[in-house]
N, C-alpha and C positions, 0 to 999 in steps of 0.2 A: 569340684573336680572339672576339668577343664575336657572339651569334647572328644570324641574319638576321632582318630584319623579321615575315617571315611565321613563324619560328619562336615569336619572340619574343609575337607577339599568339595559339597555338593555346592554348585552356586544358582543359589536359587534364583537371583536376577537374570541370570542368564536362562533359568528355565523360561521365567513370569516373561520376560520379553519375548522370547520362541513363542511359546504358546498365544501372546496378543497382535505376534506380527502375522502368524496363518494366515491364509484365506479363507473368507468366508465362505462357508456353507449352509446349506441348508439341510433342516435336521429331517425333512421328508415326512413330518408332519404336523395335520391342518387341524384347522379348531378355532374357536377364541384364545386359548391357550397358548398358543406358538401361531403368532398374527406375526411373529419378525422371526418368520422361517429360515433368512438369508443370512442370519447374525450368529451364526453358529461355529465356534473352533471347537476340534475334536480333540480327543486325551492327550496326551503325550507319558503314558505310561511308563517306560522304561526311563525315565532321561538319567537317572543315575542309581550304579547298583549300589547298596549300602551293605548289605549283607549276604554270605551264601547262602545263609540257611535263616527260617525264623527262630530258631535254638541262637545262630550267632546275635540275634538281636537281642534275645534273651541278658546273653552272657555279657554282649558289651552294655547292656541296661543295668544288671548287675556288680560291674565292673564301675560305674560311677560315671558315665557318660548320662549328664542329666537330658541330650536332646534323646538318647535312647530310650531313656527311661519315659519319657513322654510318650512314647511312638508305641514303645510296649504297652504299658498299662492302658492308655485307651483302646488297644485295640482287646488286650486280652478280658478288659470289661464285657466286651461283645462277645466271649465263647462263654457258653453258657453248658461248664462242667466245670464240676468239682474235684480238687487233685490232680491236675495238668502234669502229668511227665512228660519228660525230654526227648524218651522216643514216641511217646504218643503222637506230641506237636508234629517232629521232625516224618513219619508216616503219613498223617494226617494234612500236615501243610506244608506239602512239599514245593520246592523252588527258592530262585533267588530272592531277596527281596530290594524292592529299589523304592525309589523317589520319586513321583513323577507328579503329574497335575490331571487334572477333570478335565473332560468335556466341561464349555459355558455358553450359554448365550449372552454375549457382552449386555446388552441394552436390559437386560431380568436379571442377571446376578452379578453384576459390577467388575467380577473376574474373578478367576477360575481357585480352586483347592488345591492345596497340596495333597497328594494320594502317598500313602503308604500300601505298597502290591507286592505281588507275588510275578513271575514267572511262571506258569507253568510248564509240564510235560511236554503239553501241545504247543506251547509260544502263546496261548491265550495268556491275559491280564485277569489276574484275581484281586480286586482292592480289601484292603482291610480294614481300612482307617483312611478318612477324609480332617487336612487339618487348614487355617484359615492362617494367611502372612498376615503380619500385623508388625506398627512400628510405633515404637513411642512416641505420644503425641509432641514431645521435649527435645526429640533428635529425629525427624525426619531424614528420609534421605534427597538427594537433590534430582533425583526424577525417577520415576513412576511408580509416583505417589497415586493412581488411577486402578491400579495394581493391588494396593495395599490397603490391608484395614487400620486400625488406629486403636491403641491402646483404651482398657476400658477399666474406668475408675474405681477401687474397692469401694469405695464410701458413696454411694449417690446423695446421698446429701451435701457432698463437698461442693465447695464453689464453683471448681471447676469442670466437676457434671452438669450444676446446673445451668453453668455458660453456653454449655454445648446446649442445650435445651432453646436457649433466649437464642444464641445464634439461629437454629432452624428456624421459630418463629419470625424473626427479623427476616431471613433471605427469604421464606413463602411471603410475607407483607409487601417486601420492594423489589423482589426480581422474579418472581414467579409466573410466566404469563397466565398461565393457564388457572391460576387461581386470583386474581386480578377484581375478579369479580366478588371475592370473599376477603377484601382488603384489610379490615378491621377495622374499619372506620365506624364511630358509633351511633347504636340504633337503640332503637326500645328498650330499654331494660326487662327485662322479669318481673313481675310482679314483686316479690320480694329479692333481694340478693344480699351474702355476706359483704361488706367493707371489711376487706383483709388487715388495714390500717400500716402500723410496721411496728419496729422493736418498741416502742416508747406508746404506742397507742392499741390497742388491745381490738382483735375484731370485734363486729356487732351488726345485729342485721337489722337493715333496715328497708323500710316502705316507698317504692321507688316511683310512684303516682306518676308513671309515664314518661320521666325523664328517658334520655340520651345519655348511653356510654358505652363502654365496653368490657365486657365479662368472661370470664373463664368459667366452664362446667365440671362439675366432678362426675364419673362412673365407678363406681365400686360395689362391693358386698356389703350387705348390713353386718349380716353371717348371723341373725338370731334377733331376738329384741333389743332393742337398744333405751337406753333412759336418757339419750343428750338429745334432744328431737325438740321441733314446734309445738308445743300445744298450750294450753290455756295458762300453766302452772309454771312455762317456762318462758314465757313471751316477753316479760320484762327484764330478766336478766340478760336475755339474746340482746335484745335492743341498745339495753347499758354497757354492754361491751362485757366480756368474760375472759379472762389472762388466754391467752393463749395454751399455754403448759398443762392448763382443764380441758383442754380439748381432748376426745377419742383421738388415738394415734394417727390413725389415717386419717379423719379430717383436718389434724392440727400438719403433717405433713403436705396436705393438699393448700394448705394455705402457705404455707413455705415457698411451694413450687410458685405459688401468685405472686408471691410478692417478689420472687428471684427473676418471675419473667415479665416485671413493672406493669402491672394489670392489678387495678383499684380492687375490682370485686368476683365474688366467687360466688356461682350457684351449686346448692348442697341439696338435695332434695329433703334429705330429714330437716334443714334447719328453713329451708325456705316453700316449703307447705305445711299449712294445719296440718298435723297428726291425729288429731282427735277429733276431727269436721269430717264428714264425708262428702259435705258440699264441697269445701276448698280444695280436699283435693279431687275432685271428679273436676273443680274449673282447672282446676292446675293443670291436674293428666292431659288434659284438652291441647293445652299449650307447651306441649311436648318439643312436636317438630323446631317452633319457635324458639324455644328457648337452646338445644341442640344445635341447630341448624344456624340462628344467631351466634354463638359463642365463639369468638376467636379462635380458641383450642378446647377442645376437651382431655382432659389428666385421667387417665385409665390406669385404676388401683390394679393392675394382672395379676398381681401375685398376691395380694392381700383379700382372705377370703372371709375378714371381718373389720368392722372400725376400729379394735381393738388391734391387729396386728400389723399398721401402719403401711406407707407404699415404701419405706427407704431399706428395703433388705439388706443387710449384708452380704457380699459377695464371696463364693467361693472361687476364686479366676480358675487354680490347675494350671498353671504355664510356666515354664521353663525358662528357667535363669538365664540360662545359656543360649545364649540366637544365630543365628549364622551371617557372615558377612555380607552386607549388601558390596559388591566387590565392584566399582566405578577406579577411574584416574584419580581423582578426589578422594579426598580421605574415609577409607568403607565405614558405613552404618553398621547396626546389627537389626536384623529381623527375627519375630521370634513367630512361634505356631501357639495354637490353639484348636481344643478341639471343634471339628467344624460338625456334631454333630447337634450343637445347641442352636440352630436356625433359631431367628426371630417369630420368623413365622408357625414353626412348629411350638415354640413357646408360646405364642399367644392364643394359640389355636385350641391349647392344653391349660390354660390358666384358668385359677378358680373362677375370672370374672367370666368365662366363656361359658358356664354352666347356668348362668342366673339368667333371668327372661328380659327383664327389664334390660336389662345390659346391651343389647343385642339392636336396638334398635337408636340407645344412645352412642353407639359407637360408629352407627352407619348415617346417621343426620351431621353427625360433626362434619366441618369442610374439614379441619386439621384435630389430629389425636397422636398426644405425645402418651404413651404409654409405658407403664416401669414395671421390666418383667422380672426373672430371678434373677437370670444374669446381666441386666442392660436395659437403657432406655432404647424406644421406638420412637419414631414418628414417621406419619403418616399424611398426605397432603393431597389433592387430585395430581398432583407436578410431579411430587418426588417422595421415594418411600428408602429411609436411612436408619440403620441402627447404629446404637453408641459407637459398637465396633469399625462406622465407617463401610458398612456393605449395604452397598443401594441394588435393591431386589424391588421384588411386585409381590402381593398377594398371591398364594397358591388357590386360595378361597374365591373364588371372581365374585361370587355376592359383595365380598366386602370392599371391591376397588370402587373408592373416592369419586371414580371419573365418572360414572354415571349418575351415582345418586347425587351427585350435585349441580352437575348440568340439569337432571331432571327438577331438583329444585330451584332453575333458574326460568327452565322453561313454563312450570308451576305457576311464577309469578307473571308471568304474563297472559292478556287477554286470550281466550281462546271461547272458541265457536262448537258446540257439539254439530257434525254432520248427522246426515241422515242416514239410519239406521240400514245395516246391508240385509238381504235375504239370511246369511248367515246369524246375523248381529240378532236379528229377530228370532231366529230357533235358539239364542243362548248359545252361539257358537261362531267366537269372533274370528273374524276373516284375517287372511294370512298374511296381510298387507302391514306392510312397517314401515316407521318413517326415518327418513337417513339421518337424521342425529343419533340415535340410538344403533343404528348398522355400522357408522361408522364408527362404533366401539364395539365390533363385533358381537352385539346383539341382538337374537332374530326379531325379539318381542318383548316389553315390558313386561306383559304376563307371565313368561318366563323366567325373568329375574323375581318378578314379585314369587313363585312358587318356589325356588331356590332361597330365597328367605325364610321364607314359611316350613321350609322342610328343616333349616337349619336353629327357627326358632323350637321347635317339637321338640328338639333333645334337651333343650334347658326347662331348668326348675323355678316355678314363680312360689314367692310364701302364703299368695292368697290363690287360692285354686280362679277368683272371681278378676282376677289383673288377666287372663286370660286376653280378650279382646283389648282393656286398657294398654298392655304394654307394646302392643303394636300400632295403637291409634297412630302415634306420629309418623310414620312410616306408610301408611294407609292413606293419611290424611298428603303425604307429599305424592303420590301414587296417582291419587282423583284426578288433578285436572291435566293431568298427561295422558292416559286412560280416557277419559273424557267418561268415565263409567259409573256405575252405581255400586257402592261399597255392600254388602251383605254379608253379616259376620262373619269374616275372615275370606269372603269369595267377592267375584266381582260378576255382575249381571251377564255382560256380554261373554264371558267366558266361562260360564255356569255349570254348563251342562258337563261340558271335560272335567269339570273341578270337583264334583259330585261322586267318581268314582279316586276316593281316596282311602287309605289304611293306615292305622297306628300300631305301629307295633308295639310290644309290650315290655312292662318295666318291670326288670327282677328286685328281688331282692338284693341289698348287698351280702346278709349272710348266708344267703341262701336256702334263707329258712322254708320255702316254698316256691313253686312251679313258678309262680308271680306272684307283683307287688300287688296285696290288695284295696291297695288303694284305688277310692272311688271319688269323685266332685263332690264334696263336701256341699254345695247348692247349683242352681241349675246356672248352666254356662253358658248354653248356644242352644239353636236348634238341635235338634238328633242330625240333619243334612250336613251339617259343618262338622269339621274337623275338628274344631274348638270345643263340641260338646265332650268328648271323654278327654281323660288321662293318658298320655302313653310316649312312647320315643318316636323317633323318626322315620320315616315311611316315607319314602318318593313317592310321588304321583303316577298311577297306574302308567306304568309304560304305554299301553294301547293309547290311551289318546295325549302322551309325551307329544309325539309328530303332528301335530294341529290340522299342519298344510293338505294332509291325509285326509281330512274329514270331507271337505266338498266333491273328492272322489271315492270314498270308498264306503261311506254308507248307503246300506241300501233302506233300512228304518229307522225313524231314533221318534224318540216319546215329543210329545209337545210341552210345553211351560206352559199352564195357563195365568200361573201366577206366584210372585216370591215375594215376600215381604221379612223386616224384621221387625219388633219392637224395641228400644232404646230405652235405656232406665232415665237419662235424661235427652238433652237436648243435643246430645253426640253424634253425632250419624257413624261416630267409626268406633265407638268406645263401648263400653257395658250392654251387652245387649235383656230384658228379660221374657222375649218371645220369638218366636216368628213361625211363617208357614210356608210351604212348597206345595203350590195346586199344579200335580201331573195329569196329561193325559196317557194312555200307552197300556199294553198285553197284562196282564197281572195271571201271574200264575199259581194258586194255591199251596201251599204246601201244607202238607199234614200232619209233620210232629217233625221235630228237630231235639238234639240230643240233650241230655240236662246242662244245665248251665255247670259251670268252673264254680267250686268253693275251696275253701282252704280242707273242708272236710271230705269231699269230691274233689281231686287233683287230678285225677286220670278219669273221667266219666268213661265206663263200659258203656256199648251198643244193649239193651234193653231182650230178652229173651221173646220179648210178644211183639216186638217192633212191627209193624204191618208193615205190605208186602208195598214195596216204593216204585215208582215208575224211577227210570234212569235219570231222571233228571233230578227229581227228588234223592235218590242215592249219593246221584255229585255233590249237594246243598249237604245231607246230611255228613256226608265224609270229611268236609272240607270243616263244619262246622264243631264237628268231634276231635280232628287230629290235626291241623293246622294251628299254628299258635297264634297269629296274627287275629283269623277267623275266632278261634276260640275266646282270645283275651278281647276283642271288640266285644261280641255277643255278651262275655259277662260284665264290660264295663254298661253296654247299654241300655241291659234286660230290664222291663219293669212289669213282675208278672199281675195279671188278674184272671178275675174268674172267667174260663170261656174263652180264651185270648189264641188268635188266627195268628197265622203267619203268611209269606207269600212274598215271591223274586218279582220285584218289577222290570221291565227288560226300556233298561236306557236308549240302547243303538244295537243295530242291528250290522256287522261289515261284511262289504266283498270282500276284503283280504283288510284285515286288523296292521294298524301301523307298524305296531310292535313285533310282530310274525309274520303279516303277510296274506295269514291263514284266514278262512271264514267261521266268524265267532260272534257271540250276543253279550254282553254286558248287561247285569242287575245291579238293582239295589234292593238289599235283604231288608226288609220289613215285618213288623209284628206291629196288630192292634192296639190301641191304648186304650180301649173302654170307656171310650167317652164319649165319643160322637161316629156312628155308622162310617167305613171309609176313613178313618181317622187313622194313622200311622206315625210308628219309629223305626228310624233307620236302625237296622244292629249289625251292617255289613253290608260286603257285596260279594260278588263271585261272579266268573267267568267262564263261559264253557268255548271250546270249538273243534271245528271239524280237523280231523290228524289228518295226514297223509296216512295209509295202510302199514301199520308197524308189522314188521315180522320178528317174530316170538322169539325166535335162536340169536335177535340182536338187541334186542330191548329188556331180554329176562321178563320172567313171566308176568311179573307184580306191575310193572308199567306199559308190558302188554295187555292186562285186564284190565289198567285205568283209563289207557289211550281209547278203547275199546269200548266200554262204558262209557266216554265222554262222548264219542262217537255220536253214539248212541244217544245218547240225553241232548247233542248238539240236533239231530235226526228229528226228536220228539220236539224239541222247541220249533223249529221250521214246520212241521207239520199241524203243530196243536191250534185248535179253532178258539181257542180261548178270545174271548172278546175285550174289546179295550175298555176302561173302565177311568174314572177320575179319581185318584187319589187325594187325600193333604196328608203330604209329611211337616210336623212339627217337633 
């Protein structure tokens, strides 16, 4: 069926130019986020009405107008009720409806959406539906093509997907500046790598004894056990070459993409380390960054959440036959939509591979990552960030933009000098001073992006509870000589002390069979002081000491380090750890009973009838420990009971006004005896007290008038208590 009238006359060129000839604005605001404040065109909401009513959209969508029918059904995806009548919508969504475009920032989203809106009552914009121009890669139109996105191929396997793929890589190798310095010219190989060979020669892996070339890396999900892997039983047939067609899906596609973008060989981690050595691979794990950080590109399986389920999806596109004229002197194109709410970046963000550990850290070493999502390929480069569709954006994620961690692995490689240690550096609490390569990519501090990592690896799943510390090495290890610091399982010396007040929060169930997951580390991971000892999801870093710069004015106590060490299972300094110790100096405050631990057969622990009488501080400790879930789920990841076993808040830092409020308050770390040596400790938490401002009862309600109140109080008791300083070791 051929479009409706009012389709037929909207001219989208004539919006797309309107909307890119504006003036610039500035969006009013600051951050890393919006560093190109002044690049900003506002909506153009109204620019053409289509309908009077949402009912009329309805009926011409009905009616056989297929761009209606587009404009409908995505939007009406998004009302989330069942049995939609006529006068409901028309009550309900009342106003014109028109055509118009997005607010953009030209230099972050390439250019602007089409908007499907409302009018309303008021003359406000109500949008409904966000949709993406797009032109056939086959019929361009003859200008502003800057404007437009680019049709995107059902079949990623097809040739001319993966041309688009080889082009990106060709334009980052010889016109890139900014990646100039990750040319592809070749280096060390891998220890082992596949030979992809081609149609007539079958891959096979082989032993690259130091040789020079150039490689391609895979990232993906194992998704389970796998039987195509390295080990002692399969060593000779790898080497002899295996048909390609026996390959697991997604590795025999990953060697497709090798050979499509003329690149010899490919690193596979199941085929190119021992699987059944724990020596090779502990050397291997080692050479993480290197072999990542080496790689031309890295191929990110997104959407394939096993070797079994290959990277080349089938595509469901949803787009409309029917497109609207690009209407020039010259003979008009047609442009067609899409829905715009399949962003690249929220695909990748949400892809199976984002949930795996290991992943996470090969995605951030690579200089370049061509990635295949559900609907489209990515790629990714310090210079430029494009999906299939032809829409060059940035990361919404800032941890994962290209542009730092690869400058930092440039500056990595070069000599550097540790200075001499600051007053700060020496309390464990590095000074606020940063240095302009890193500022001028709007960031305050390495330590900072390193904990924005760290908080983002917490929510992914490893299959050995023990890859823990491994699956960050390489990222650690590029980390070091920028830092100029000492790595300590998953913390860094200089910044110690801040890093020590961290929480995980807790993992449910998926069926909800219980309060929580009860899953525990299956063997020992880390110190109790690190974050890396228990299980759990993602937990920002106590906001109180987020503000760093805050620290050389605003404490007025904080504990001493006498000493931190770890143990290494081998010769890793950033990998496996199977010890360590934390010798504090500082207040220790007793506590004398704390609530039963969380079981699946105890899921609500009651407050105890004979409970003894608690000083306010003690109350705070036990409240927080009983009805908090954060509190709760550490405590019973941590607990390890014995006979006779003390507990007791170490008091971190002491503030005139805390970063994060302002307010004056003391930081602990929760502690319980381990029975083994007098003063001996494990971390099972922490907790925070401080002083309110004077709540009044008729605006707070009573229940957070009695806690402000209480806290007071226990804030009162800690300031005043003669408790004396004592030496702990937490291990």
């Amino acid at each position: 069926m051929s479009p409706c009238k009012s389709c037929r006359e909207f001219d989208i060129r004539t919006l797309l130019f309107k909307s890119a000839g504006q003036d610039a604005q500035s969006t009013g605001l600051t951050g890393r986020l919006y560093s190109d404040t002044n690049d900003y065109r506002p909506p153009i909401p109204f620019f053409h009405k289509l309908h009077d009513s949402i009912v009329a959209l309805k009926k011409s969508a009905e009616q056989g107008c297929e761009t209606c029918e587009l404009l409908w059904v995505t939007w009406i995806k998004t009302v989330d009720k069942p049995d939609i009548a006529e006068d409901w919508l028309d009550k309900t969504f009342q106003g014109e409806v028109y055509l118009g475009c997005s607010g953009w920032i030209a230099s972050r989203q390439g250019s602007p959406y089409i908007t499907l809106g409302q009018k309303t009552a008021n003359g406000t914009a109500r949008t409904l539906a966000s949709f993406e121009p797009f032109a056939d890669r086959d019929e361009l139109p003859s200008d502003g093509l800057n404007l437009l996105g680019r049709s995107i191929y059902e079949d990623p396997a097809s040739k001319g997907c993966l041309a688009v793929a080889a082009d990106w890589l060709d334009a980052c190798l010889n016109k890139h500046e900014k990646c100039s310095k990750h040319t592809g010219t070749e280096m060390v190989l891998p220890t082992r790598v596949i030979d992809v060979g081609d149609e007539n020669t079958p891959p096979k892996l082989i032993t690259t004894g130091g040789r020079l070339g150039t490689w391609i890396a895979l990232s993906y999900c194992w998704g389970g056990d796998s039987v195509f892997i390295h080990n002692d039983s399969t060593v000779a047939n790898l080497k002899a070459g295996i048909p390609l067609e026996k390959y697991p899906t997604t590795l025999r596609d990953a060697i497709i993409i090798t050979r499509a973008l003329r690149v010899k060989y490919i690193w596979i981690d199941a085929l190119c380390i021992k699987q059944d050595s724990r020596e090779d691979w502990a050397a291997e794990a080692a050479k993480m960054r290197e072999v990542y950080s080496g790689a031309v590109v890295t191929i990110s399986a997104a959407n394939s959440p096993s070797t079994q389920s290959g990277i080349f999806s089938k595509r469901k596109l949803g787009i409309s036959k029917i497109g609207f004229d690009w209407k020039t002197e010259e003979k008009s194109g047609k442009i067609y939509l899409r829905s715009g709410s399949e962003l690249w970046d929220h695909s990748l963000q949400t892809s199976a591979l984002q949930t795996r550990g290991w992943t996470l850290q090969e995605g951030l070493l690579a200089p370049r990552t061509l990635s295949f999502g559900q609907q489209q390929m990515m790629w990714e480069c310090p210079q430029h960030q494009e999906d299939e569709g032809g829409r060059i954006t940035q990361p919404t994620q800032e941890y994962r933009s290209k542009g730092f961690i690869q400058q930092m692995l440039r500056v990595g490689h070069q000599e550097v000098t540790k200075p001499e240690p600051t007053l700060l550096e020496k309390l464990h609490i590095r000074t606020p001073k940063t240095e302009e390569w890193w500022k001028s990519l709007g960031i305050e501090s390495p330590y900072d992006r390193w904990w924005e990592i760290v908080e983002q690896y917490m929510t992914r799943f490893l299959t050995k509870d023990f890859d823990v510390l491994p699956a960050l090495s390489g990222l650690a290890r590029a980390f070091e000589p920028v830092l100029k610091d000492q790595y300590l399982a998953g913390h860094w010396k200089k910044d110690f002390m801040p890093s020590l007040m961290w929480n995980r929060n807790p993992r449910y169930p998926a069926d909800n069979s219980s309060r929580f997951d009860p899953t525990k580390p299956s063997e020992y991971l880390a110190p109790s002081w690190s974050w890396a000892s228990i299980i759990g999801n993602l937990s920002a870093m106590s906001t109180t000491w987020k503000t760093r710069d805050a620290l050389a004015t605003s404490m007025l106590k904080v504990a001493e380090i006498i000493d931190v060490h770890t143990v290494t299972k081998g010769d890793d300094p950033f990998g496996q750890v199977i010890g360590g110790e934390l010798k504090m100096r500082g207040r220790f405050f007793p506590i004398k009973v704390l609530p039963p631990v969380w079981s699946l057969d105890n899921q609500f622990p009651e407050e105890p009838s004979d409970l003894p009488k608690l000083s306010p501080f003690e109350r705070i400790v036990y409240n927080s420990t009983r009805t908090v879930d954060v509190a709760i789920y550490e405590w019973y990841q941590s607990h390890k009971p014995h006979p006779g076993q003390s507990y007791g808040a170490f008091e971190i830092v002491r503030w005139k006004g805390a970063p994060g409020s302002g307010l004056p308050g003391s930081d602990f770390l929760m502690l319980e005896s381990t029975g083994r040596k007098e003063d001996e400790y494990r971390r099972i938490g922490n907790i925070s007290v401080t002083k309110n401002p004077p709540p009044k009862k008729e605006e707070v309600g009573p229940d957070s008038y009695a806690f402000l109140m209480l806290e007071n109080e226990a804030y009162e008791e800690v300031v005043k208590s003669k408790v004396k300083k004592k030496i702990v070791t937490i291990v």
